[in-house]
N, C-alpha and C positions, 0 to 999 in steps of 0.2 A: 691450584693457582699459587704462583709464588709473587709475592712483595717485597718489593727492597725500598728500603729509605738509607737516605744520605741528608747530611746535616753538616754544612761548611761554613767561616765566616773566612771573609775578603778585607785587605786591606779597602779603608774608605777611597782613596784613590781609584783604585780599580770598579768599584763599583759598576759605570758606566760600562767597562769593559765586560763585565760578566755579562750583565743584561743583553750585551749587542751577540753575545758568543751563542747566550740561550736562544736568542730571536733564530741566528744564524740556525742551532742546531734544530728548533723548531721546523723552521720553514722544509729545511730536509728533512724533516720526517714525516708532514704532511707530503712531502713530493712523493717519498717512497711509501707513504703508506704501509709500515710492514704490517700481516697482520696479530691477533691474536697479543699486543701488546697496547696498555695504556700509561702514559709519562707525563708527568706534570712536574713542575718547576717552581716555586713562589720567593719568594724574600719575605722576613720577619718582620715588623715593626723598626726595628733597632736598625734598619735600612744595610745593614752588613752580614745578616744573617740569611744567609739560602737554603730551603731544601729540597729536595726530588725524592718524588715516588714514583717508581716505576711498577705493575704491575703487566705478569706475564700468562697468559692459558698455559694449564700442564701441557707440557711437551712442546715447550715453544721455548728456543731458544733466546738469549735476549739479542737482538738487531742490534742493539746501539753500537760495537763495534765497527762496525759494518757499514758505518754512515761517516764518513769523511769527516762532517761539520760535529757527531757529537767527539769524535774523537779529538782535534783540535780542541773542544771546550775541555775534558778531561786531559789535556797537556798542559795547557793553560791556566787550569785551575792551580797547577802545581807551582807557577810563581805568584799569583794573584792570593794566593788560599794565609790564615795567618791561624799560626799551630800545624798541627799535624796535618796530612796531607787525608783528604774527605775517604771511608771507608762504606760501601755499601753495607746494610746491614740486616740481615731478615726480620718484618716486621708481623706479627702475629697477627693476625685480625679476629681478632672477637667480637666485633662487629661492624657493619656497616650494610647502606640502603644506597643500590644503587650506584656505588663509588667504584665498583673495581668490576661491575659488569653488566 
């Protein structure tokens, strides 16, 4: 299984914006369904910080390309985003119940 996190923050402005992008990109991935892949999305406390974990089955390539609506959110994040532009990043799991399958 691989795991990737990503960790952005957003001009306060944008906020609204992101949220409607995530909704958008949600909804098409419930459409498509792909399978063998789990993605979640949240905001931090400090109401500007976001992050995504995406978790993949071996041999599964990752779908979000491939979905119109995530990729619009990953353009988008590149004017909304403040600092560096979000890097996915392999995340280790040493533990967890239930979360990634």
């Amino acid at each position: 299984m691989t795991v990737l996190v990503v960790r952005y923050e957003v001009d306060e402005q944008h906020v609204a914006d992101v949220e409607a992008a995530i909704a958008a990109t949600m909804a098409a991935i419930e459409q498509e369904r792909p399978a063998g892949m789990r993605y979640a999305l949240g905001k931090l406390p400090d109401g500007v910080t976001f992050v995504g974990v995406l978790a993949l089955d071996d041999g599964v390539d990752n779908p979000l390309p491939g979905i119109p609506a995530a990729r619009r959110l990953q353009q988008d994040l590149a004017r909304w985003v403040v600092g560096p532009r979000p890097v996915p990043e392999p995340l280790d799991v040493v533990g967890a119940y239930r979360l990634f399958g």
